[in-house]
C-alpha positions in Angstrom: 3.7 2.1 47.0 3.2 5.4 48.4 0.2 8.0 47.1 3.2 10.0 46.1 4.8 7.2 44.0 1.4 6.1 42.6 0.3 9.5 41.7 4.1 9.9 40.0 3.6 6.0 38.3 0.4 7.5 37.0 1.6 11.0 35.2 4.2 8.7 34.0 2.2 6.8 32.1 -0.1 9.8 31.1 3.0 10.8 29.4 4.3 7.7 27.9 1.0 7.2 26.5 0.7 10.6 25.2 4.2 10.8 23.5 4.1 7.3 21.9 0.7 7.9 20.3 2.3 11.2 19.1 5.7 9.4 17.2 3.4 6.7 16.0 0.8 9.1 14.7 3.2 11.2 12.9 3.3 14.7 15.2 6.7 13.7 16.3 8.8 13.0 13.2 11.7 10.8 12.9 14.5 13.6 14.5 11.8 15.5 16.2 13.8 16.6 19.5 11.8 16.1 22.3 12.3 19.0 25.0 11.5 17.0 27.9 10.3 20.7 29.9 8.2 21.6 26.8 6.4 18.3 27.2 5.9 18.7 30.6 4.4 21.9 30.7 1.7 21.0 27.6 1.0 17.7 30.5 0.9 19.9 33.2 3.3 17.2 35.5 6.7 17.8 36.0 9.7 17.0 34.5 10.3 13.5 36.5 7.5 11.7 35.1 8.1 12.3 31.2 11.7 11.6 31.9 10.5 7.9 33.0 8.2 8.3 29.9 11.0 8.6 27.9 13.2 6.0 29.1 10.9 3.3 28.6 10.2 4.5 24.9 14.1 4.9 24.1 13.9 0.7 25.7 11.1 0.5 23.2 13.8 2.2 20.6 11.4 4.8 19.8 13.4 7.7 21.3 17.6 7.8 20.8 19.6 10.2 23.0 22.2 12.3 21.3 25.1 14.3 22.2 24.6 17.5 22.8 21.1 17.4 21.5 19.3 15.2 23.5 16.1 12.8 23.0 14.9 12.7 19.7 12.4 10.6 17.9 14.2 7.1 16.2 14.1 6.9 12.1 12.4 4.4 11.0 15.3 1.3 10.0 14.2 0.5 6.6 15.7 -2.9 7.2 14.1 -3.8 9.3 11.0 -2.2 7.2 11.8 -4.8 4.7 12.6 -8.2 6.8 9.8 -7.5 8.7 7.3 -7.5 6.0 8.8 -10.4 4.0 8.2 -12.5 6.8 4.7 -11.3 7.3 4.2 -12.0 3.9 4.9 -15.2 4.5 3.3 -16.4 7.8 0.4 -13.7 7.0 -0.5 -15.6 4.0 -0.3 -19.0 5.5 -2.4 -18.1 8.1 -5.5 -16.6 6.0 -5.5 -19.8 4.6 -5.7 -21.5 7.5 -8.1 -19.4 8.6 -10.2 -19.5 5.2 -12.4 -22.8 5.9 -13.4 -21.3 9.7 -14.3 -17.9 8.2 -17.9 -17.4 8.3 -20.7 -15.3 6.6 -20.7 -13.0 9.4 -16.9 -12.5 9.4 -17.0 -11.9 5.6 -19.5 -9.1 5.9 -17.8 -7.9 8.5 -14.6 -7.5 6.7 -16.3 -5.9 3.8 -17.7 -3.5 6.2 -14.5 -2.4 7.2 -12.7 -2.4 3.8 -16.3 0.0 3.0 -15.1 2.3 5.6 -11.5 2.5 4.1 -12.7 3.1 0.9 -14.2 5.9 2.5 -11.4 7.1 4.3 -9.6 7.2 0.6 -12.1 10.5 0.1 -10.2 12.8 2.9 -6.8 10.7 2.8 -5.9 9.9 6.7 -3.1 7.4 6.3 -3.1 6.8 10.2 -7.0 5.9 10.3 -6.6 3.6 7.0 -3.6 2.0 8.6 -5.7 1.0 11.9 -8.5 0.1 9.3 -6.3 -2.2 7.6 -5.3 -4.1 10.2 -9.1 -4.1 11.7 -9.2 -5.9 8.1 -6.3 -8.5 8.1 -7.8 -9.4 11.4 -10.7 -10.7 10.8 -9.1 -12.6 7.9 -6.2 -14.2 10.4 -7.9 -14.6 13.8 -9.8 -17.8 12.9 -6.0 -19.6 12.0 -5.7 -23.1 14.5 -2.0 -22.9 14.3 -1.3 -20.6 17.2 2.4 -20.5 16.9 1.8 -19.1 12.9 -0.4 -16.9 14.3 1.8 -15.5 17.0 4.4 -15.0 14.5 1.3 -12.6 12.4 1.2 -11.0 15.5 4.6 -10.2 16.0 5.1 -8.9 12.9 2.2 -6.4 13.4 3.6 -5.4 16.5 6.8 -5.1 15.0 5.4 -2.9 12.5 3.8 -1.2 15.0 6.9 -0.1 16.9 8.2 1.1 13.3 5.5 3.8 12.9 5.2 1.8 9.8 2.4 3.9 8.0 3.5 2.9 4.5 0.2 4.6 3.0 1.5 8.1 4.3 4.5 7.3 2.5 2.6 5.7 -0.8 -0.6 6.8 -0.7 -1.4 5.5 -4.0 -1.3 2.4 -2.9 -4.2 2.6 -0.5 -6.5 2.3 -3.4 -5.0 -0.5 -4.7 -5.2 -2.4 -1.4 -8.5 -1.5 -1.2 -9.7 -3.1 -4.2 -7.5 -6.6 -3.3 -9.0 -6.9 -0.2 -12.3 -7.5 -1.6 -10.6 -9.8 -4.1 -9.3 -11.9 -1.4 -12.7 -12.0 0.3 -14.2 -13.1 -3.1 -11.6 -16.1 -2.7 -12.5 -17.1 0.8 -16.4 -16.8 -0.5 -15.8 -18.6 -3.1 -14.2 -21.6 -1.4 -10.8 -21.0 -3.3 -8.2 -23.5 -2.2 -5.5 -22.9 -0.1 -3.0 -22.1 -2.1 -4.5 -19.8 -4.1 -6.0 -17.7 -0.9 -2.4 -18.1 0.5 -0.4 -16.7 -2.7 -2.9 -13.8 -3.1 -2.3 -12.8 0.7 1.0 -13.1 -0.5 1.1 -10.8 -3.2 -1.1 -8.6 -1.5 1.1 -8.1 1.6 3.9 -7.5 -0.7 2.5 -5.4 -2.9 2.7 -2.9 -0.1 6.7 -3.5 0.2 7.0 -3.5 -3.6 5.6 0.4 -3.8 7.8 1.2 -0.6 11.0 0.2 -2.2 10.2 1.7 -5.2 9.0 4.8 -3.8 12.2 4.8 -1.3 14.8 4.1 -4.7 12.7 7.6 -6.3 13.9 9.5 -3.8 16.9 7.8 -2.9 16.3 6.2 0.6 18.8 4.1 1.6 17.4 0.4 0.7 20.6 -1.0 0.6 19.8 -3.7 2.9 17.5 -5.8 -0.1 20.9 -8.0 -0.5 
């Protein structure tokens, strides 16, 4: 590869990076039109590399390109919104309690320290923070499954989420407080020695909990939710 084509590869990157972390931190909105010479000039590159930038995030299905308007930033599908967290209900919850009997003291506190920080976080409401928070959460609780194809499938389905934008706490921030306070119920189980099942249905509820004060939230204000049959 030439210096030229490196040094283009490079601003390309620079501005897929900087564009993606803008659409999944809320600064581009779902419709935002993204003025591919406006972009460039806040990057200082030209327009070639954020054209390549935004290509591989409409492949992503991030970006849509409309006529006569152009690229724009992709709705969230609230479809897939709700298949995508039923399932990670599902293999989520199996997988915390697999994990449960391999979860040690350390890992407790550690998950306690984070849920301490997103109890903080609940003071000045930043619903992007609390999201990365919460996963830093699930984590610790999911890591220590020995099923690796469950836990792929937990993986996926953050990464799914991921690609969504899926801050559901920016949507429902009331719920952020509740989550709070059944993380630390869950960690009470896994202390405890709770069995399986009971670990496993309480990940359960938790997880869709969450989807329960979307689609109730969505119906308030007349989302289209259809898709529940």
């Amino acid at each position: 590869m030439t210096e030229t084509a490196t040094t283009t590869a490079s601003k390309s990157q620079r501005a897929y990076e900087t564009v993606k972390a803008r659409i999944v931190d809320g600064t581009y909105s779902p419709g935002y039109r993204l003025v591919l010479a406006k972009i460039a000039e806040d990057l200082g590159v030209s327009v070639v590399p954020v054209r390549e930038a935004i290509r591989r995030l409409e492949a992503e299905g991030l970006v849509k390109f409309e006529r006569n308007v152009g690229a724009t930033v992709s709705g969230i599908d609230p479809t897939e919104y709700l298949y995508t967290m039923q399932t990670l209900s599902i293999v989520e919850g199996a997988a915390t309690a697999l994990s449960a009997p391999l979860i040690g003291v350390a890992d407790v506190a550690r998950a306690r320290a984070v849920n301490a920080e997103m109890r903080e976080c609940l003071q000045h409401f930043d619903p992007v923070r609390f999201t990365r928070l919460n996963q830093d959460f699930h984590s610790v609780l999911f890591e220590h499954c020995p099923n690796p194809h469950i836990l792929d499938l937990v993986h996926r389905g953050w990464n799914r989420l991921a690609s969504l934008r899926s801050s559901t706490f920016r949507f429902v921030p009331g719920r952020a407080h509740e989550s709070v306070d059944e993380h630390e119920v869950i960690l009470k189980l896994i202390e405890t020695g709770a069995d399986a099942d009971t670990i496993e249905q309480a990940a359960r509820r938790h997880r869709s909990a969450t989807l329960d004060a979307y689609l109730a939230q969505a119906a308030a204000i007349d989302l289209p939710t259809q898709q529940t049959t």
